[in-house]
C-alpha positions as CSV (number, residue, x, y, z in Angstrom):
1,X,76.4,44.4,172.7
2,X,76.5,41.4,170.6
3,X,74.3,38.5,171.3
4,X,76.5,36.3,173.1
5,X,77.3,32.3,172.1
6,X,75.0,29.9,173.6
7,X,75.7,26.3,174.7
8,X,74.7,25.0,170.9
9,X,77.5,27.1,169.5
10,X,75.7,29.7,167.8
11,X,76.2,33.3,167.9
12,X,72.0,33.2,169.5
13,X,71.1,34.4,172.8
14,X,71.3,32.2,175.3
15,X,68.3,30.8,176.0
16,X,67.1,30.4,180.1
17,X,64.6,28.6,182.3
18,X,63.7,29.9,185.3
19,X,62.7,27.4,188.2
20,X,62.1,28.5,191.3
21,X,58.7,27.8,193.9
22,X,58.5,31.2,194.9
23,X,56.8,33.6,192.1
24,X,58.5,36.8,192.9
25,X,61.6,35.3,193.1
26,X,61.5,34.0,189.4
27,X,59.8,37.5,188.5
28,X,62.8,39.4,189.7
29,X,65.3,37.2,187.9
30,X,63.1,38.0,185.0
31,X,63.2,41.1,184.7
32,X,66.6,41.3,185.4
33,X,67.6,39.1,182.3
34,X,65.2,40.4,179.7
35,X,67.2,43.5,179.8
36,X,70.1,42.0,179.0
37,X,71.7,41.9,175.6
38,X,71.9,37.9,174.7
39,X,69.7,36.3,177.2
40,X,66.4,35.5,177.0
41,X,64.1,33.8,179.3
42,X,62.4,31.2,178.0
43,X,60.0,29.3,180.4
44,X,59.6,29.1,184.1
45,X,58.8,26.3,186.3
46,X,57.4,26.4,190.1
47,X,58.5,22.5,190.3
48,X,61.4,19.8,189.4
49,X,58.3,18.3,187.8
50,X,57.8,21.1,185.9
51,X,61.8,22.1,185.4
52,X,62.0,18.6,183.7
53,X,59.2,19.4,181.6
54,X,59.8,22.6,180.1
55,X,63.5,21.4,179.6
56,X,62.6,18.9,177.2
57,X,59.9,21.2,175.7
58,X,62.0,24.2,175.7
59,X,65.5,22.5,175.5
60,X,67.3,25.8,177.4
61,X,70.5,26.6,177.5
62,X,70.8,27.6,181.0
63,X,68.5,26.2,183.5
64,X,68.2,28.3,186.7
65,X,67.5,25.9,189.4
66,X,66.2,26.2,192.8
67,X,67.2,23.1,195.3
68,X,64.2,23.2,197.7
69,X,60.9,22.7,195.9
70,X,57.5,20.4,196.2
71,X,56.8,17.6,194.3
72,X,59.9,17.0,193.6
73,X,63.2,19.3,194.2
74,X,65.6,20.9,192.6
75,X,68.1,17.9,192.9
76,X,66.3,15.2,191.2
77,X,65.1,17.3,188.6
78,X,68.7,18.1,187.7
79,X,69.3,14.3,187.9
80,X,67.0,13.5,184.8
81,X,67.3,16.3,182.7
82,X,71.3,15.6,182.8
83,X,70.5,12.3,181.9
84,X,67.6,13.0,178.9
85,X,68.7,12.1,175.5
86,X,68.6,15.2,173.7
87,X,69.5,17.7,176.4
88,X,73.6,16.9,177.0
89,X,73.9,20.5,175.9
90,X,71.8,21.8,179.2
91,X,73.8,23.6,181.9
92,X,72.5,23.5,185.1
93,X,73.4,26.4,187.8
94,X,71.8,25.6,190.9
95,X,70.8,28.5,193.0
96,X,70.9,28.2,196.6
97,X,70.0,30.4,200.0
98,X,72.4,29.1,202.1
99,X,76.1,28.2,202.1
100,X,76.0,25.6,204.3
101,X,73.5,23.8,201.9
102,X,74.5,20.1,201.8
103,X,72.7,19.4,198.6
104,X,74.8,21.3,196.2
105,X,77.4,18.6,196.5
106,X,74.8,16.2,195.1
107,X,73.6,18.8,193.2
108,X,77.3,18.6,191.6
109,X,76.8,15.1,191.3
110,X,74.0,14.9,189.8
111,X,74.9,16.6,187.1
112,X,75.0,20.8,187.8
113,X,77.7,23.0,186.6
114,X,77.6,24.6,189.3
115,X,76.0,27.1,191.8
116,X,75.3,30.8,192.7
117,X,74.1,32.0,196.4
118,X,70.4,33.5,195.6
119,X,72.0,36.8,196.8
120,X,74.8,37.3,194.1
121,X,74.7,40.6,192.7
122,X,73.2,41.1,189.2
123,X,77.0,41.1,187.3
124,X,78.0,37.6,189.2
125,X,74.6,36.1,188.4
126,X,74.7,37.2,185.0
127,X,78.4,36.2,184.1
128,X,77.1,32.8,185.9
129,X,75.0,32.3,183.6
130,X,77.4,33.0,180.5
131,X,79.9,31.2,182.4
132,X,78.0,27.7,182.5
133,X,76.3,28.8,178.8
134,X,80.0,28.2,177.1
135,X,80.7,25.0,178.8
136,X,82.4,26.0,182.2
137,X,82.2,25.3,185.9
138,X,81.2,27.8,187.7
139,X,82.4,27.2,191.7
140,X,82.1,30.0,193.5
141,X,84.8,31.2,195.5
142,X,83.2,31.9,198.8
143,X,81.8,28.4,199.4
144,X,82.1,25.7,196.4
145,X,85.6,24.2,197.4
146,X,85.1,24.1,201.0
147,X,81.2,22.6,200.8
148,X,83.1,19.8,198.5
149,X,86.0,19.3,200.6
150,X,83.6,18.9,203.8
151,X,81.4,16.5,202.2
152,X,83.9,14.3,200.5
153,X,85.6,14.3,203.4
154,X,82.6,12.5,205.0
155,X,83.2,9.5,202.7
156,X,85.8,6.6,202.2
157,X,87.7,7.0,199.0
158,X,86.1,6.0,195.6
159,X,87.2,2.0,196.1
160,X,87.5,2.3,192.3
161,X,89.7,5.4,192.2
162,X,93.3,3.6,190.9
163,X,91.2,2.3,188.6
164,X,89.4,5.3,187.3
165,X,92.4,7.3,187.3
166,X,94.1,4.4,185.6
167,X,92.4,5.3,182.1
168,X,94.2,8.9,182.1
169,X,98.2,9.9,181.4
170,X,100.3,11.4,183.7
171,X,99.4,15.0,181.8
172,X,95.8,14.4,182.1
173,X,96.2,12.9,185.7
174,X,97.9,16.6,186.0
175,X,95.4,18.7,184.3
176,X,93.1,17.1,186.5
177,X,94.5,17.5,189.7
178,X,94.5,21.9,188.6
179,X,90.7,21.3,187.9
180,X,90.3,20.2,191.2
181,X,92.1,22.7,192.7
182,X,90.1,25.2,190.9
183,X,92.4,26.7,188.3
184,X,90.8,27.8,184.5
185,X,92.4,26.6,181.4
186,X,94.8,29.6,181.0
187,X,95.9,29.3,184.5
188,X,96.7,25.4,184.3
189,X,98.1,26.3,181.6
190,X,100.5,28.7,182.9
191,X,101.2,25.9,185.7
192,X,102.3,23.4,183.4
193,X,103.8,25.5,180.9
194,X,100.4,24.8,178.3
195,X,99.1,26.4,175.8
196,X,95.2,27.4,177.0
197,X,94.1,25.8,174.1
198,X,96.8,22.2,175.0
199,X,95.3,22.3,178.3
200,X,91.6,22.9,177.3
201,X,92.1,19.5,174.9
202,X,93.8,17.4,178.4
203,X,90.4,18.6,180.5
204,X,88.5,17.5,177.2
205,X,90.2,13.8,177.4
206,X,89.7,13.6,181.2
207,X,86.0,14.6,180.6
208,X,85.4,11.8,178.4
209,X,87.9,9.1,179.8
210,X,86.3,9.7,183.2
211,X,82.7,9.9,181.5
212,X,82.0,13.3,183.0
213,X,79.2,15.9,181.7
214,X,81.3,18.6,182.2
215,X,83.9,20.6,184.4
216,X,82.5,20.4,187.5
217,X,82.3,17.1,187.5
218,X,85.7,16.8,186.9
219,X,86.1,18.6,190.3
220,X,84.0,16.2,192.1
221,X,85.9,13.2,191.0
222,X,89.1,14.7,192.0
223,X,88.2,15.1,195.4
224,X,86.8,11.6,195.4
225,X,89.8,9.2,194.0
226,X,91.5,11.5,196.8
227,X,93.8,13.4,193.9
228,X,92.8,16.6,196.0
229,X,92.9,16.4,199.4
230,X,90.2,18.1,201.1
């Protein structure tokens, strides 16, 4: 297998940190990805603390995060590495026990690309990984959209939202709307009759209109101006 494209753009392994409290638990996801063709772990970290120290040290690609840690948690630390100078290129996928875990919409909001369950299989965690590595949102199917739509639903609409959504066209406004709901470049594009590549450059001018990090993002502020309906 060919080493696969990291974050940076080069044809180099994509380079992880593993943060997690529990030592066997980063030990097992260790060994899991040093057999893999194009990964390769890093560093690990037992804190946020630590997480935010090894990022800037390390500057990963992929940072596998736990949410419940001492000292400081997984939510926080994804908070200031996401807002570092020097470490924009840093994907965060938050690994959780639980579905009903109300942090991974702040998790989201602070700056995550998204999240696993802790008991994915090997192949989901894995193309997780690559997912967020290339620039992606991974939401996964069995609980991101409804933990976002419960949460948001728990809050008034963003009092700035016209004005947010002001900044985009009625294409973008569009694109965005299929972000929410979900939907890849190549199946918005299918929905609006896009070229992948067309649709990939309208989520590109949302992104930076609407000052998102990335795609999931994207998701977060659709549910929030109340362009997706929970």
């Amino acid at each position: 297998m060919n080493p696969v494209t990291s974050a940076s753009g080069r044809g180099t392994p994509i380079k992880v940190l593993l943060v997690d409290d529990e030592h066997l638990v980063r030990s097992g996801f260790k060994i899991l990805l040093e057999v893999e063709d194009g990964i390769t772990v890093v560093g690990e970290a037992a804190t946020g603390a630590e997480a935010v120290e090894q990022a800037r040290a390390l500057r990963p690609d992929v940072v596998l995060m736990d949410i419940r840690m001492p000292k400081m948690d997984g939510i926080e630390a994804t908070r200031q590495i996401a807002t570092t100078n020097g470490l924009q290129h840093v994907r965060i996928l938050i690994l959780t026990t639980y579905d009903t875990d109300a942090y991974v919409f702040e998790g989201l909001q602070a700056g995550a690309s998204g999240f696993l369950l802790k008991d994915a299989g090997p192949a989901e965690l894995l193309h997780g990984i690559r997912v967020v590595a290339a620039g992606e949102a991974l939401l996964a199917p069995r609980i991101t959209r409804r933990l976002i739509a419960q949460f948001t639903a728990q809050r008034t609409a963003d009092k700035a939202a016209d004005h947010r959504l002001a900044a985009l066209t009625d294409r973008e406004r569009e694109v965005l709307k299929l972000v929410g709901m979900g939907m890849s470049n190549n199946e918005i594009g299918a929905e609006l009759c896009l070229s992948p590549a067309t649709a990939r450059t309208h989520v590109s001018h949302a992104m930076v209109k609407l000052g998102a990090r990335d795609r999931a993002q994207l998701v977060v502020i659709a549910y929030r101006t109340g362009l997706v309906k929970p």
